[in-house]
C-alpha angles and dihedrals in degrees: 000000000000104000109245116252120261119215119246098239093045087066112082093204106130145115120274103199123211110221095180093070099022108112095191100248092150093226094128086045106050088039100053113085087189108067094236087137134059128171111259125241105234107030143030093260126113109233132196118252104158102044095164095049085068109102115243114245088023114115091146077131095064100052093052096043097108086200096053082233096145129066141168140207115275109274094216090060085039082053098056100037083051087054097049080043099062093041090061 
């Protein structure tokens, strides 16, 4: 049985960034192939503008941010929600 498809935007998997502790090294931004990120307007800080073009089950973002600025759900919860999801 072929699971059935889930949605994009019913899939909660994207970057919170901190802007409190992002320093605005564009790391993220130029990293990211997917324009998820965008700099902000009033501060420093990338923000993100494109949350559903981030690819579910990605957080390679999150690994090179040096400030620890950028963090992401818990896969494990994103797993089963995807599951439920495709059972319909």
């Amino acid at each position: 049985m072929t699971p059935k498809p889930v949605p994009r935007e019913s899939v909660p998997w994207f970057p919170t960034v901190d802007s409190g502790r992002c320093t605005g090294c564009n790391i993220c931004l130029d990293f990211c192939p997917h324009g998820v990120y965008e700099k902000g307007e009033d501060s420093p800080a990338v923000v993100v503008r494109n949350p559903f073009l981030c690819v579910v089950g990605c957080n390679n973002c999150e690994n090179l941010c040096p400030e620890q600025a950028i963090t992401f759900p818990d896969l494990e919860e994103i797993a089963t929600l995807l599951g439920r999801l495709r059972q319909g």
